[in-house]
C-alpha positions in Angstrom: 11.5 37.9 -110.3 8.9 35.4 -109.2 6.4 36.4 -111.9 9.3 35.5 -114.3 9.6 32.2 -112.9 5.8 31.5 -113.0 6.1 32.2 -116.6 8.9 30.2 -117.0 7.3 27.0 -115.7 4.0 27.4 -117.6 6.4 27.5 -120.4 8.5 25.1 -119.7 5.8 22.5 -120.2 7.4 22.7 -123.8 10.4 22.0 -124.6 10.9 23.7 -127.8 9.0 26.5 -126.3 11.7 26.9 -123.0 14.8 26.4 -125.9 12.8 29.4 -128.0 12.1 31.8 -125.4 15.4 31.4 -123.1 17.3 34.4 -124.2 14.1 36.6 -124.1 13.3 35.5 -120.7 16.5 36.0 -119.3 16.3 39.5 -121.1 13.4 40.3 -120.0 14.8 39.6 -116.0 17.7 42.0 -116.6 14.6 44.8 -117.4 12.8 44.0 -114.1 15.8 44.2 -112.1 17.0 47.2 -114.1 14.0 49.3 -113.7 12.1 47.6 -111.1 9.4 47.1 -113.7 7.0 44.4 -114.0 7.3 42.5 -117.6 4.8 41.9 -119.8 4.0 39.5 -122.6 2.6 42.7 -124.5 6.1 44.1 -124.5 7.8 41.7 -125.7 5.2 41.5 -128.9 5.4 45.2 -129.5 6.7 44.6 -133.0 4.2 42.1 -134.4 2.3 42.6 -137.7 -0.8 41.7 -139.2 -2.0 43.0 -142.3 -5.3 42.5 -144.4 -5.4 43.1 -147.9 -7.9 44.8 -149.2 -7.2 46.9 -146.0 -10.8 48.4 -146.5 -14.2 47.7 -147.8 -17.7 49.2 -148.7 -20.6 48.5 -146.7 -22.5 47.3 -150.0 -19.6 45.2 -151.7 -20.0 41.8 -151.7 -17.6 39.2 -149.7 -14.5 39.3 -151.3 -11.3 37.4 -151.2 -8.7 38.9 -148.9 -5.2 38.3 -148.1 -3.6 38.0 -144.3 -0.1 38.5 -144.1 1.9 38.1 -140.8 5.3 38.7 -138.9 6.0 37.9 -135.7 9.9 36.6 -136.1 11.2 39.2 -134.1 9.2 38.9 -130.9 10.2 34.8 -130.2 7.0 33.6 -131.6 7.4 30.5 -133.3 3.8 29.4 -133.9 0.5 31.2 -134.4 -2.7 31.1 -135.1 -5.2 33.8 -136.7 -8.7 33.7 -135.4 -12.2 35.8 -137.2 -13.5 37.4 -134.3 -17.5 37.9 -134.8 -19.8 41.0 -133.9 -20.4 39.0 -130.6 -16.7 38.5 -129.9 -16.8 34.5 -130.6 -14.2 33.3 -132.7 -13.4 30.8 -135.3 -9.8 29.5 -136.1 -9.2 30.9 -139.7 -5.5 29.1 -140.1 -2.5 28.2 -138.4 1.3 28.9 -139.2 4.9 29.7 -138.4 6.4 33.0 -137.2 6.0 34.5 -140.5 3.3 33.9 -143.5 0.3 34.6 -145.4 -2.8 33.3 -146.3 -5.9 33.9 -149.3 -9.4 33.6 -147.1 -12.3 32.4 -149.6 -14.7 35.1 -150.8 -16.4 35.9 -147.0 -14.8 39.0 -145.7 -17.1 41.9 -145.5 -16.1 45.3 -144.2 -15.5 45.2 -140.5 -14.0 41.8 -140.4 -12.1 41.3 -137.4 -9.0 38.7 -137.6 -7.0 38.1 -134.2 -3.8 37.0 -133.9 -2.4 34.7 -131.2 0.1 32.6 -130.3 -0.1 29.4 -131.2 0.8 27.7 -128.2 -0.3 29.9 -125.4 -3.3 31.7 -127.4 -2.4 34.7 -125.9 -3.9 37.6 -128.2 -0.4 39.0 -130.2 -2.6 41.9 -132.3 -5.9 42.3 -134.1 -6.9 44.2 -137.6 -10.3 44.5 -138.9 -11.4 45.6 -142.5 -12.1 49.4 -142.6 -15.5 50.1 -143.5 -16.3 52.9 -146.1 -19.6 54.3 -147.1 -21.6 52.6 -150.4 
């Protein structure tokens, strides 16, 4: 119960945020005292989505243009924001959005691009997807 609270207040710093995420906090206090379970953030993002297209790439293919399409309306999410993770695990913010969307990158994704999706006002990592990589 007091780990719900602490989450509370660190979201209650926004008021849209506290209106968004009231029912799935109180929710989420019915599990704990229910099961006797701590909650997670993780579970209550199970069904998020992020999806590249092309979903795969050839080692030797030259950067292409490719497609990000997300969902995350059913987990209270109601901002995020896709990072491009590097080889080095640094990231760069790629775009920005609402719960649900999709957006073209410019002709720089190579196999084994790595985009990360967070939300957009905690940054809290939601999912990732990276470009398959196939053999030239």
């Amino acid at each position: 119960m007091k780990e719900i609270k602490i989450v509370f207040k660190t979201l209650g710093a926004a008021a849209i945020l506290v209106g968004s995420f009231f029912g799935t906090l109180i929710s989420l206090e019915y599990f704990a005292q229910q099961n006797d379970a701590k909650p997670t953030i993780q579970n209550s993002i199970a069904s998020a989505t992020l999806v590249v297209d092309p979903p795969s790439l050839r080692e030797c293919d030259a950067p292409r243009i490719a497609k990000i399409t997300w969902n995350v309306s059913s987990t209270g999410v109601q901002s995020v924001k896709i990072f491009v993770r590097d080889k080095k695990g640094r990231e760069v913010l790629f775009t920005s959005g609402g719960s649900m969307g999709a957006a073209n990158t410019a002709a720089w994704v190579l196999a084994g691009t790595t985009f990360v999706l967070k939300d957009g006002y905690t940054l809290n990592d939601i999912t990732t997807i990276s470009v398959k990589s196939d053999r030239c």
